[in-house]
GUDO-150564 format. One record per residue: residue number from 1; residue in three letters; chain; x, z, y of N, C-alpha, C, O in turn. Coordinates in Angstrom, 1 decimal. Layout:
NUM,ALA,A,X,Z,Y,X,Z,Y,X,Z,Y,X,Z,Y
...
END
This chain:
1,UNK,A,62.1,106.5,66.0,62.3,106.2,67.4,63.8,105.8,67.5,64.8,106.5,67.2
2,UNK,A,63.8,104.8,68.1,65.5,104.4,68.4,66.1,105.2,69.7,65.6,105.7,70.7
3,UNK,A,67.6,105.3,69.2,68.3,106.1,70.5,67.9,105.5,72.0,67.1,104.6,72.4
4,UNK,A,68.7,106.2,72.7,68.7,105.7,74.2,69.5,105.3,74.8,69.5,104.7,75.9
5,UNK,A,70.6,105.8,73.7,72.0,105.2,74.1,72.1,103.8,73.6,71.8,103.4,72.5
6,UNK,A,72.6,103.1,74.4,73.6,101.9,74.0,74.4,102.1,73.0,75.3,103.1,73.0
7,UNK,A,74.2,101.2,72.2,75.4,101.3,71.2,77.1,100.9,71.6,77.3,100.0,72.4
8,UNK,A,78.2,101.8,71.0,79.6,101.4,72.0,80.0,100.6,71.1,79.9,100.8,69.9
9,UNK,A,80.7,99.2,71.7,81.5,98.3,70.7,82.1,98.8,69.5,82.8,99.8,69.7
10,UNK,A,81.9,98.3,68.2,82.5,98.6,67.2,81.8,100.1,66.5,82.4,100.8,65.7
11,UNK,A,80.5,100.5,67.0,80.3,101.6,66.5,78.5,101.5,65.8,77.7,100.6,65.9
12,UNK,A,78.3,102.5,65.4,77.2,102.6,64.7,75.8,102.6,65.9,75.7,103.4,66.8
13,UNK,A,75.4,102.1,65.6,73.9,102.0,66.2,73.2,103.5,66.5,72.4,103.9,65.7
14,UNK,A,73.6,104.2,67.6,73.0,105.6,68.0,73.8,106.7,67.8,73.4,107.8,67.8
15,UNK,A,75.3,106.3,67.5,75.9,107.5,67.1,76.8,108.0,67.9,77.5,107.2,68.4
16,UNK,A,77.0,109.4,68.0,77.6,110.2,69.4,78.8,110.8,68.3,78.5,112.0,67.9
17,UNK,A,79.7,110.4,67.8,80.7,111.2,67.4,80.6,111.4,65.6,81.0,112.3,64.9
18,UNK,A,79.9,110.4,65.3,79.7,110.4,63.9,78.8,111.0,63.1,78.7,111.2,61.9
19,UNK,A,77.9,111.6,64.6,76.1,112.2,63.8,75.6,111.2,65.1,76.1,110.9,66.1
20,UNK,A,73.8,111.0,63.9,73.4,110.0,64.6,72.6,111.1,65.7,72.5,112.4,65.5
21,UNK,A,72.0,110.5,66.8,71.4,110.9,68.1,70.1,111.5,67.7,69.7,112.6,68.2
22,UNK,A,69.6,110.7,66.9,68.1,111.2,67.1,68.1,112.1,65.6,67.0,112.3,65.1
23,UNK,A,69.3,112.4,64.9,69.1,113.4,63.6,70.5,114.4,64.2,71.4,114.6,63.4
24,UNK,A,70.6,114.9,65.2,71.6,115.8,65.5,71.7,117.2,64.5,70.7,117.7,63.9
25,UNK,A,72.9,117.8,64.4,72.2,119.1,63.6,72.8,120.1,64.6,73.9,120.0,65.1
26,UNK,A,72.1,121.0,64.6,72.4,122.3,65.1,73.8,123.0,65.2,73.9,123.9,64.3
27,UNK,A,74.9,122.9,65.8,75.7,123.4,65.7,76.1,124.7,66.3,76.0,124.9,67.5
28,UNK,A,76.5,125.7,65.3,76.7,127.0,66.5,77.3,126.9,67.3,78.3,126.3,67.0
29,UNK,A,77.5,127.5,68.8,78.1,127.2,69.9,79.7,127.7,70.0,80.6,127.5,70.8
30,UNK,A,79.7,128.6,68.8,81.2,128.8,68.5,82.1,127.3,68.1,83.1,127.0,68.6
31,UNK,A,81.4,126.8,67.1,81.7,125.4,66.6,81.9,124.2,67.6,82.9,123.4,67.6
32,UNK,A,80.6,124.2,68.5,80.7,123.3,69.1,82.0,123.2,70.2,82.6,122.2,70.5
33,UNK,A,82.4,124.6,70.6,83.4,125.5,71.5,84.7,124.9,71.1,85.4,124.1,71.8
34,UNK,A,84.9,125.5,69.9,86.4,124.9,69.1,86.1,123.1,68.7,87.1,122.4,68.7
35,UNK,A,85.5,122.7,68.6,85.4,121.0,69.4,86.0,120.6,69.8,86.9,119.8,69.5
36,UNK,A,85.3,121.3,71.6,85.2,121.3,72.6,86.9,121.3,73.1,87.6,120.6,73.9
37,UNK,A,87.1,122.5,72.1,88.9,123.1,72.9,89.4,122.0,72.2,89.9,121.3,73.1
38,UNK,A,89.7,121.1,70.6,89.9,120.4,70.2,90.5,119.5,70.8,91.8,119.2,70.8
39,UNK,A,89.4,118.7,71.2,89.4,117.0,72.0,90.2,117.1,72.9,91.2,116.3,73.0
40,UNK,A,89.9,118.7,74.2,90.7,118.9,75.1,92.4,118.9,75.2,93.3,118.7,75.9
41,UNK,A,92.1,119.3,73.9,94.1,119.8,73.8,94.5,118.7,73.1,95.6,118.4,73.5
42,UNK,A,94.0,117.8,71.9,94.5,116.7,71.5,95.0,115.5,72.9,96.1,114.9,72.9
43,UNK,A,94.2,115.3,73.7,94.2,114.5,74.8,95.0,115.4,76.3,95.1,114.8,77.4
44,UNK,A,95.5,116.9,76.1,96.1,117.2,77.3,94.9,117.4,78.3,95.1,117.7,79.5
45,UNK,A,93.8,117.3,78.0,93.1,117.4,79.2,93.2,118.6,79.8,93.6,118.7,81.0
46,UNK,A,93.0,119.8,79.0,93.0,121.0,79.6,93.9,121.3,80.8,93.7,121.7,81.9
47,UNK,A,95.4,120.8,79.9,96.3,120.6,81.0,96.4,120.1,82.3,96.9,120.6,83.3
48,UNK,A,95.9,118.9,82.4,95.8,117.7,83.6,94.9,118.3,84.5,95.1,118.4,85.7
49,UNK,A,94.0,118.7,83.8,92.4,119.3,84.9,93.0,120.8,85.2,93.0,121.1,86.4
50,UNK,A,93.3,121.5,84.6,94.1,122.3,85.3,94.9,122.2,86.3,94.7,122.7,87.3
51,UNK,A,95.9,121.6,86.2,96.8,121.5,87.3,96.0,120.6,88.5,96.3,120.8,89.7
52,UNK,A,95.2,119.5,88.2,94.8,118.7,89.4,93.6,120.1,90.1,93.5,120.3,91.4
53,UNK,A,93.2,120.6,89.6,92.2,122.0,89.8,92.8,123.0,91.3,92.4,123.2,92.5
54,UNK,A,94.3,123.5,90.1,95.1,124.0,91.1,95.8,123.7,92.5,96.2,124.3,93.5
55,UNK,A,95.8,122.2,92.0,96.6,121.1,93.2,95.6,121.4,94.3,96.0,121.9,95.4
56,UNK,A,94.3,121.1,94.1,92.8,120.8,95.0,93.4,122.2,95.7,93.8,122.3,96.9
57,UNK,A,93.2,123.5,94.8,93.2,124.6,95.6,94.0,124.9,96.7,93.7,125.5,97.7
58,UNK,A,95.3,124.5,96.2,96.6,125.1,96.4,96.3,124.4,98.1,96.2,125.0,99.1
59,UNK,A,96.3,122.9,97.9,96.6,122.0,99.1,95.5,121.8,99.6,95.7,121.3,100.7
60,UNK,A,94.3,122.0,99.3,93.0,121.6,100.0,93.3,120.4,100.7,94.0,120.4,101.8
61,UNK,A,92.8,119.0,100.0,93.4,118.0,100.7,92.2,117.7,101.4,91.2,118.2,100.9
62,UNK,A,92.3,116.8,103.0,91.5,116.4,103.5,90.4,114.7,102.6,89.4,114.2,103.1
63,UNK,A,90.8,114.2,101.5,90.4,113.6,101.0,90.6,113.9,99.3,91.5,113.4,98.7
64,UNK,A,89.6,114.9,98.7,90.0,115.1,97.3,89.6,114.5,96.6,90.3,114.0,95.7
65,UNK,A,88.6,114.2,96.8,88.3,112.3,95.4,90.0,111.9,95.7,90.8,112.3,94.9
66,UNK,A,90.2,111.4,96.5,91.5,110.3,96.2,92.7,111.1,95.8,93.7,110.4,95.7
67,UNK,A,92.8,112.4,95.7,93.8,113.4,95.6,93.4,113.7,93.6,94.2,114.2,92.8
68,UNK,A,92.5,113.3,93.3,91.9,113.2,91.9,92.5,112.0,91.6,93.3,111.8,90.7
69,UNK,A,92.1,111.1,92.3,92.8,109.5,91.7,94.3,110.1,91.4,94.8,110.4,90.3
70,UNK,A,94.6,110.0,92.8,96.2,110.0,92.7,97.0,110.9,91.7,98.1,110.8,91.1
71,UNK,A,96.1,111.8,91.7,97.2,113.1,90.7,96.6,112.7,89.3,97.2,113.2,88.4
72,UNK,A,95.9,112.1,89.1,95.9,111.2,87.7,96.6,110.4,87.6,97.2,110.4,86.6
73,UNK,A,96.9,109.5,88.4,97.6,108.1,88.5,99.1,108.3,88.7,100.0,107.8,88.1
74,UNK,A,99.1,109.0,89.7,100.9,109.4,89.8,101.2,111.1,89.8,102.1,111.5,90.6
75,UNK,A,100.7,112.1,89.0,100.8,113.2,88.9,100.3,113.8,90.5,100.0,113.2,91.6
76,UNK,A,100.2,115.2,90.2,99.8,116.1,91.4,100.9,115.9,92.4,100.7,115.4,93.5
77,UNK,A,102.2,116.4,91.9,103.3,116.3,93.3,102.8,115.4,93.9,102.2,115.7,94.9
78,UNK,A,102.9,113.8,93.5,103.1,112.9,94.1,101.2,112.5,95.3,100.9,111.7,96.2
79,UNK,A,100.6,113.4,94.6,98.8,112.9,95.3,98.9,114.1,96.5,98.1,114.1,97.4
80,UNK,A,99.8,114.7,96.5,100.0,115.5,97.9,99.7,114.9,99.3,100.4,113.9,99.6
81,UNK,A,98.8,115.2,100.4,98.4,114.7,100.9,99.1,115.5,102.5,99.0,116.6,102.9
82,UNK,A,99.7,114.2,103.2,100.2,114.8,104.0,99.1,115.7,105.2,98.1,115.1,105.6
83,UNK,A,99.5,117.1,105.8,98.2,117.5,106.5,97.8,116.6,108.3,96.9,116.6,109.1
84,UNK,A,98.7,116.1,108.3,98.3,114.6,109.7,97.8,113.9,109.7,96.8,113.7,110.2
85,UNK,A,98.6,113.1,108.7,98.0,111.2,108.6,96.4,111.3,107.3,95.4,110.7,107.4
86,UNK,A,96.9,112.4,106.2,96.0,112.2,105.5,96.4,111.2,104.2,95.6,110.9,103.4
87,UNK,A,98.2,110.5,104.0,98.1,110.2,103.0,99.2,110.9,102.2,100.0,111.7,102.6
88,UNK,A,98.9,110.3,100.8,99.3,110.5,99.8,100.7,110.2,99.8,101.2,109.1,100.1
89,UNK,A,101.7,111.6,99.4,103.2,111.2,99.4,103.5,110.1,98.4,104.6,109.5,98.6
90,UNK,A,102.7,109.7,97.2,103.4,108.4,96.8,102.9,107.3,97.6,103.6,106.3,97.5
91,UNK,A,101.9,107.1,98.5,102.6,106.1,99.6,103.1,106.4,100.9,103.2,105.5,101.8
92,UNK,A,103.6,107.6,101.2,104.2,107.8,102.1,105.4,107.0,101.9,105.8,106.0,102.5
93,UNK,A,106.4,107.8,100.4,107.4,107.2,100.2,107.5,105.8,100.1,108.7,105.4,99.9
94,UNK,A,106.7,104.9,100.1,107.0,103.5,99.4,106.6,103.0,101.3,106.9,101.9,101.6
95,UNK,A,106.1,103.9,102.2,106.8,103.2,103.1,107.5,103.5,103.4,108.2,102.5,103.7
96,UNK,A,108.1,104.5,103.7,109.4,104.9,103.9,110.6,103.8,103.6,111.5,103.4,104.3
97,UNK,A,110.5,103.6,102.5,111.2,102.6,101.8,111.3,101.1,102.7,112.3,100.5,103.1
98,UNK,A,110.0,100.9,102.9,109.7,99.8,103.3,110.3,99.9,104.8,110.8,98.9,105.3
99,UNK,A,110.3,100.9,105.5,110.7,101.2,107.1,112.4,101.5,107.1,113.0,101.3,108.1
100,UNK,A,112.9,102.0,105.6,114.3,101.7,105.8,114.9,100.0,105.7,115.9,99.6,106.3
101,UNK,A,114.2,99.5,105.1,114.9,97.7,105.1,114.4,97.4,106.2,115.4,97.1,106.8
102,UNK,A,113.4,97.2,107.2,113.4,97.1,108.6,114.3,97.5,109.5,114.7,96.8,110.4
103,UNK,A,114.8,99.1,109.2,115.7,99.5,110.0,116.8,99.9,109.6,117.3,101.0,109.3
104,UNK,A,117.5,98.3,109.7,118.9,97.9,108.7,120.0,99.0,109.3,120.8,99.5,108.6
105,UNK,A,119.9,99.4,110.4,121.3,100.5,111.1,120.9,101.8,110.8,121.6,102.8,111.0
106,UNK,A,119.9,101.9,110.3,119.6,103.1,109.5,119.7,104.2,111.1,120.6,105.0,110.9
107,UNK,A,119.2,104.3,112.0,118.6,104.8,113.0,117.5,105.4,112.7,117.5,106.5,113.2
108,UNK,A,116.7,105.2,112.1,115.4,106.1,112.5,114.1,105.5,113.1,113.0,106.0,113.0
109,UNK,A,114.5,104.3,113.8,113.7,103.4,114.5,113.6,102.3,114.3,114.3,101.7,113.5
110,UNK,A,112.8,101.8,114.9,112.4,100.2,114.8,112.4,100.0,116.4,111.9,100.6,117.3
111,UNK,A,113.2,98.7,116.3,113.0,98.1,117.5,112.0,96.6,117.7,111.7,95.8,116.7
112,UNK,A,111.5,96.3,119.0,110.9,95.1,118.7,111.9,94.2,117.9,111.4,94.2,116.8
113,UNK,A,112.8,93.7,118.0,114.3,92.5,118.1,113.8,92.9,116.2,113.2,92.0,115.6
114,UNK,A,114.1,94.0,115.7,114.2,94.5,114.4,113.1,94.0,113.4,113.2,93.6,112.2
115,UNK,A,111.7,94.3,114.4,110.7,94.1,113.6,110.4,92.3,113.7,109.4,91.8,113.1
116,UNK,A,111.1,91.6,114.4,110.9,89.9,114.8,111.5,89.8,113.9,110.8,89.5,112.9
117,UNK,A,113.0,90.0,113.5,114.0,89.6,112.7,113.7,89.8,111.2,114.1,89.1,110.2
118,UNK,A,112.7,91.2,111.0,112.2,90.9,109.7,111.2,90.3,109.5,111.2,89.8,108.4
119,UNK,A,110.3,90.0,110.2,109.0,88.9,110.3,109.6,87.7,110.4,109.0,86.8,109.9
120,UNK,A,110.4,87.5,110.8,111.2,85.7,110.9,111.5,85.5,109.2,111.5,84.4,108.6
121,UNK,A,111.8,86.9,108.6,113.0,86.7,107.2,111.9,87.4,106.2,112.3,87.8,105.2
122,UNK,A,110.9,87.5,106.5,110.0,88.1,105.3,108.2,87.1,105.9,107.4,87.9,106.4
123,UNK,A,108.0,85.9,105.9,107.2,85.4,106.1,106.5,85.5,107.6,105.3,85.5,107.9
124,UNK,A,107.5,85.4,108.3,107.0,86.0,109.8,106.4,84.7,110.7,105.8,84.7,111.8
125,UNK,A,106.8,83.3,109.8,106.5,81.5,109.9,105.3,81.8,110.2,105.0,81.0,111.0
126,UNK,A,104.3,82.6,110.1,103.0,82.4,110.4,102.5,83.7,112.0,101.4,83.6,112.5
127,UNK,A,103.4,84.6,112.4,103.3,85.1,113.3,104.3,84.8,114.4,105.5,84.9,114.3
128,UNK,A,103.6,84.4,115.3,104.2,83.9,116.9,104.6,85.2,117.4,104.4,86.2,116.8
129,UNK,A,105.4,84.9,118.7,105.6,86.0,119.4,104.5,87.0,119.9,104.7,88.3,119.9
130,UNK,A,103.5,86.4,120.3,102.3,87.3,120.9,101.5,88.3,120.1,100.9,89.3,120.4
131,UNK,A,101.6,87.4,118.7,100.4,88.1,117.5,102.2,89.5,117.2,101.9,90.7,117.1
132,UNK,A,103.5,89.2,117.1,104.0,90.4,116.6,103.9,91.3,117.7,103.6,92.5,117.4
133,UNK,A,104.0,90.9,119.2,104.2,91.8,120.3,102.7,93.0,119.9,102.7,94.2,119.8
134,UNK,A,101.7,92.1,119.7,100.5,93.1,119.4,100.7,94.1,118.4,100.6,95.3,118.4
135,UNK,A,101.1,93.1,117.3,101.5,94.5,116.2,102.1,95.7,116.4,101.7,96.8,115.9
136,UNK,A,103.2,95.4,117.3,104.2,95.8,117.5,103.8,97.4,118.5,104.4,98.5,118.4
137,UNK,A,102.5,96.8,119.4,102.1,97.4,120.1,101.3,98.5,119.8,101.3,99.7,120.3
138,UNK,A,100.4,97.8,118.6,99.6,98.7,117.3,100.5,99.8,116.9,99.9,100.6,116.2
139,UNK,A,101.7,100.1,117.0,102.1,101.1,116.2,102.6,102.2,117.1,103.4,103.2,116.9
140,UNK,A,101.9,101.9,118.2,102.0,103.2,119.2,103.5,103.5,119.8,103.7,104.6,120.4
141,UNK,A,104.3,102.7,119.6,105.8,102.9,120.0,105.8,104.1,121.2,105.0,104.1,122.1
142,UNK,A,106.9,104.9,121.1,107.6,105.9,121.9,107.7,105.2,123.4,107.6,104.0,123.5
143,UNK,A,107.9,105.9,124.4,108.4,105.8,125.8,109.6,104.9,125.5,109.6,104.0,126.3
144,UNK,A,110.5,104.8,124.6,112.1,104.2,124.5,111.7,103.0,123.9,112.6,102.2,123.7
145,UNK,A,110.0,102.7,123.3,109.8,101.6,122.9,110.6,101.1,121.4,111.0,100.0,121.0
146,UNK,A,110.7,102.4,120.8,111.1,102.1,119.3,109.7,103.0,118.6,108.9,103.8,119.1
147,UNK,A,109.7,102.4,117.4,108.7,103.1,116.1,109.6,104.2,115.4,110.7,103.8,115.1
148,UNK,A,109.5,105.1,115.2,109.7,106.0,114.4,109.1,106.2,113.0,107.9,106.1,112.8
149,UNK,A,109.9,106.4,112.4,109.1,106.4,110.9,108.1,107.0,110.5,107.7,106.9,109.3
150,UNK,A,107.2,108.1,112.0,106.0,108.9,111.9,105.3,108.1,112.6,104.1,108.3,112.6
151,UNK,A,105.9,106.9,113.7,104.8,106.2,114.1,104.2,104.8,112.8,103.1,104.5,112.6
152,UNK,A,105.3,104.4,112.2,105.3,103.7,111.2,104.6,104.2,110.2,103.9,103.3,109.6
153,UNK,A,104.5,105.2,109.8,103.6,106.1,108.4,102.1,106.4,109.6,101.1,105.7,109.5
154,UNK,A,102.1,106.8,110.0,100.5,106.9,110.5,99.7,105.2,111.0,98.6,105.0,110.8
155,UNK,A,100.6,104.5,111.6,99.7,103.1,111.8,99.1,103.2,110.2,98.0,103.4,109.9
156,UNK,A,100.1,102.9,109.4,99.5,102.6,107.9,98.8,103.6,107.1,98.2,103.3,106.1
157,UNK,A,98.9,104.4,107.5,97.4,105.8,106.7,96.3,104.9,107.7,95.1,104.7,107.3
158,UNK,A,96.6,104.6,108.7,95.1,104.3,109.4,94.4,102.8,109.1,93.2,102.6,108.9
159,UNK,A,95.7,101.9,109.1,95.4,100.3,107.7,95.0,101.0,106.8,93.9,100.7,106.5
160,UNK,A,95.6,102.0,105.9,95.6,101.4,104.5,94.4,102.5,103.9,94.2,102.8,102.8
161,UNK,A,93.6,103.1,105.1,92.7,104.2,104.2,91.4,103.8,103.6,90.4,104.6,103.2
162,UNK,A,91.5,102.6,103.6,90.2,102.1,102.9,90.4,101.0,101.5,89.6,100.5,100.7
163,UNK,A,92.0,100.9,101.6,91.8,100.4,99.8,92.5,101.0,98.5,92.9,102.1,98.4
164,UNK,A,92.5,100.0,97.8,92.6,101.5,96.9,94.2,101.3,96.7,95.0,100.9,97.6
165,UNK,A,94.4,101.6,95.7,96.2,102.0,95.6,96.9,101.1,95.0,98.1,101.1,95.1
166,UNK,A,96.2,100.0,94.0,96.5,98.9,93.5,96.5,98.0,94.8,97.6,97.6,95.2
167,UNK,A,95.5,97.7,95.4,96.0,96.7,96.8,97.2,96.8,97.8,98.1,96.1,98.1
168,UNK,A,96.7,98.7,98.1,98.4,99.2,98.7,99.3,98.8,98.0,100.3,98.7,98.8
169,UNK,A,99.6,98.6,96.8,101.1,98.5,96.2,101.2,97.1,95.8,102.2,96.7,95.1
170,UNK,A,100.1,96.1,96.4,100.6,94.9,96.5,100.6,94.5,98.0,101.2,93.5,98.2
171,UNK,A,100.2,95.0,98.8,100.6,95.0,100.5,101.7,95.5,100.4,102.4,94.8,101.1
172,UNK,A,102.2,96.3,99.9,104.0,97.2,100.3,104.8,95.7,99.7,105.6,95.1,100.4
173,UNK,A,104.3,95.3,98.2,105.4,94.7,97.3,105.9,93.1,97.8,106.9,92.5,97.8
174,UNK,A,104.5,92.9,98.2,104.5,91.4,99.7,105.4,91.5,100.6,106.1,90.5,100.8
175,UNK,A,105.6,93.1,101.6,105.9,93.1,102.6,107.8,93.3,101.8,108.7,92.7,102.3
176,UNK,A,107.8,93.8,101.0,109.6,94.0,100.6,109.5,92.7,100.2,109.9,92.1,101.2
177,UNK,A,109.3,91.7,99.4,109.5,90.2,99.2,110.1,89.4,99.8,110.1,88.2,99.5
END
């Protein structure tokens, strides 16, 4: 009887680890155990799933699949998930970033005049006055009619919660360009 598995590139026809599938032998579960701990500790796993484990607990994020991505992808600190907006402090900070070169006087805010002047100077040739006034409007501006760096981080948890973090970090790397 042939396996069921697919064979993996470069490997023997039915074989899971260097015994074939359909001639397995019996291993005591002590054996299989120290394996088990093996692979784990050669590769850090124990460690990583541990701490992403703890992270889950500690912070109970409102989105933990992506709090799994992220604390794989950019460690646990960084997959911290703010308790408001819902995102992840490595993209919080990279807007942040992005909201201090907008807001060259280093105020705290964004003004309409601010956010024209960097759309004129960062590909803005394709938005008119009307299409930024809307944007502009999109970000919920204050009574004083400036953006704050909490109105600027929640517009974008609310864009960017549907792709993944490679797209986000070429939407941020566009918009600094």
């Amino acid at each position: 009887m042939d396996s069921i598995l697919p064979p993996r590139p470069g490997s023997r026809q039915g074989t899971v680890q260097g015994r074939h599938v359909d001639k397995l032998d019996v291993l005591p579960d002590e054996l299989l155990k120290k394996q088990d701990e093996a692979y784990l500790a050669k590769h850090q796993l124990d460690v990583l799933f541990g701490e992403i484990l703890q992270g889950l607990v500690k912070e109970m994020p409102t989105d933990p699949v992506q709090f799994i991505i992220d604390s794989v992808a950019y460690g646990v600190d960084q997959a911290v998930q703010d308790k408001e907006s819902g995102m992840p402090l490595h993209r919080k900070l990279r807007l942040l970033d992005l909201f201090r070169i907008i807001d060259k006087q280093g105020t705290g805010r964004i003004s309409f005049r601010a956010m024209q002047q960097y759309a004129n100077r960062y590909g803005g040739q394709t938005l008119g006055a009307e299409e930024l006034g809307s944007i502009f409007s999109d970000f919920k501006p204050g009574s004083d009619n400036l953006i704050t760096q909490d109105e600027f981080v929640k517009f974008f948890s609310r864009v960017s919660k549907t792709i993944t973090n490679a797209q986000f970090e070429a939407m941020v790397k566009e918009m600094m360009n």
